[in-house]
N, C-alpha and C positions, 0 to 999 in steps of 0.2 A: 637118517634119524626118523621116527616112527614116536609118536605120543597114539595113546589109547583113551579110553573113554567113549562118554558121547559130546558129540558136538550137533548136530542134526536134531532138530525138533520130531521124537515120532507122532505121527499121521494116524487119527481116527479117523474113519470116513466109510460110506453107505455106498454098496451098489450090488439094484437087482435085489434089493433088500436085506442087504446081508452086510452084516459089522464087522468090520477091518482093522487092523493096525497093521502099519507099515514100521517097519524099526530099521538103520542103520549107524551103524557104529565104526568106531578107529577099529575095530580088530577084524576090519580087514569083510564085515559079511552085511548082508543084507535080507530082512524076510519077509515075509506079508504072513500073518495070522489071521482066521478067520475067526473074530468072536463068535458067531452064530453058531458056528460046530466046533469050538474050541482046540483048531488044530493050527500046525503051521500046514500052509499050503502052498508056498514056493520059500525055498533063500537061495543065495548063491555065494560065493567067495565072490571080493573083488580085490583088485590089483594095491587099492587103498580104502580107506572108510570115504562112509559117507559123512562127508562136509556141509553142504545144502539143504534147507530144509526142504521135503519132499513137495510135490503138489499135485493134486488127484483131481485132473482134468472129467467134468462128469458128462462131456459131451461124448468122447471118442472114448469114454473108459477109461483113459492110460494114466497110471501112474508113474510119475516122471522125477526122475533125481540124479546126483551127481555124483562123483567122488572129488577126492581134494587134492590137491600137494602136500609133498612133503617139506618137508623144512627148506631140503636142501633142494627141491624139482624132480625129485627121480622119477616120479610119475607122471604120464600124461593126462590125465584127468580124463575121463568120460560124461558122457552125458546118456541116461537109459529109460526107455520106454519099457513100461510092465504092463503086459494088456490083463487087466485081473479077472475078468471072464474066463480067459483060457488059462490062467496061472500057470502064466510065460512071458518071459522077456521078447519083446517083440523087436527093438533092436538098440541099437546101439553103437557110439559112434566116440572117435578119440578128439579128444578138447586140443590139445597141444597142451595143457596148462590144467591143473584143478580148477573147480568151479565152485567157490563156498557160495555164492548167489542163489537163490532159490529160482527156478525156472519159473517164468512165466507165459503163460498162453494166451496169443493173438491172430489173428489173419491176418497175412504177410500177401499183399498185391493180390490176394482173392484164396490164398491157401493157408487151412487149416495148419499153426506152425507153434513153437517153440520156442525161447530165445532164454539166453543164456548169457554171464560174461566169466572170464576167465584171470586164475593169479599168474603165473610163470610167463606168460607169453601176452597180456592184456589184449585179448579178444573179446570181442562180441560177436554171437553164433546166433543167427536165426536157422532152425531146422523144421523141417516139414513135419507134421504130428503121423501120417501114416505111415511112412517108411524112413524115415532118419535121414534125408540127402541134405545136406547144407543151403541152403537157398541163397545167404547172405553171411557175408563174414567180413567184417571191420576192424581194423589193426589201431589201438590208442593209438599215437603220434608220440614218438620221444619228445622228454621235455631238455632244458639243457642239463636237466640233472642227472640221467641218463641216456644207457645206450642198450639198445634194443637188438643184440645179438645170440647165436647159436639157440634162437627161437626162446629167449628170456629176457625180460626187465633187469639190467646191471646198473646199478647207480656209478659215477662216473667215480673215477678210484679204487673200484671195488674189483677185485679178479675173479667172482662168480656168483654165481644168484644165490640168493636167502629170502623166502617168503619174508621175513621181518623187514629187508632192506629194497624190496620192492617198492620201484616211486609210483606203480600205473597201474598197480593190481587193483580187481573192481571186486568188492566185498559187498554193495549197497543191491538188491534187488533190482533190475529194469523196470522201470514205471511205461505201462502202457498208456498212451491217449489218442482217442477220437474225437478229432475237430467234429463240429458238426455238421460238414459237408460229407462225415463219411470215411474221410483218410485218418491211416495210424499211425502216430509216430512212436517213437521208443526211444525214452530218456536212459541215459546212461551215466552214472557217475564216477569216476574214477579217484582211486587214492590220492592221485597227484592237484587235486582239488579244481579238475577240468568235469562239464557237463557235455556230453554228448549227442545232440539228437538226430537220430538216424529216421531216413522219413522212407 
């Protein structure tokens, strides 16, 4: 099952002096426009839309977004770096699960990183910002009201997944914090109305 539209907040944003919009949509594409020369200068097809709203790191350049699930999980969701200097996807990497969460960017134990969480399979993904390697990766915990098999959230009674009927899928942003000694943590909040903090 596939719904169309937008859901994904598009993205204005400045680099190198030059005005952008970022656009992703349910029908499956994704593009970066340059206001400054009024063109498009990169899109691509993806496997699904985009679901998260985008966010344009201005330190490493990259512009960072997701795709989503479908109703029923058929996709794995990704996660993708766009380096907009060279208008190219610099990489990208498979979620297990959609990602409607918007990414957020911190330093992860001293690297430049990424984080993310996930609907289908409730994860939480820290990735490195230069080449996509997963650094950290944290599975929700089943609660008693499901069960966490063939890499999806199933509520118990239920004989297969449904984004609506997921109890652990994470919808809410990661909130990053720095103590003031320095350390980062990363809140995380989950459907099934558990908080998270990954340190």
């Amino acid at each position: 099952i596939t719904t169309y539209g937008v859901v994904a907040a598009p993205l204005l944003f400045t680099h190198d002096y030059k005005d952008y919009l970022f656009y992703g949509d349910r029908a499956e594409r994704a593009l970066c426009a340059s206001l400054t020369e009024n063109r498009v200068v990169w899109s691509m097809p993806l496997p699904y839309g985009v679901d998260s709203d985008p966010l344009f790191d201005t330190v490493s350049g990259m512009l960072l977004f997701s795709s989503g699930d479908s109703l029923l999980g058929g996709t794995t969701g990704n996660l993708y770096a766009y380096d907009v200097a060279a208008h190219a996807l610099r990489w990208q990497i498979p979620l297990g699960g959609g990602a409607d969460t918007a990414p957020v960017v911190l330093t992860w134990h001293g690297t430049p990183a990424v984080a993310t969480a996930t609907l289908k399979n409730a994860n939480v993904y820290v990735v490195s910002l230069a080449e996509g390697r997963i650094l950290y990766q944290y599975a929700i915990p089943e609660t008693g009201a499901c069960q966490h098999k063939s890499g999806a959230c199933v509520p118990i009674g239920y004989s297969g997944y449904h984004t609506q009927t997921n109890v652990c899928k994470v919808y809410a942003q990661p909130i990053v914090c720095v103590h003031t000694n320095g350390d980062t943590a990363l809140l995380v909040l989950s459907n099934n109305g558990n908080g998270y903090w990954l340190v």
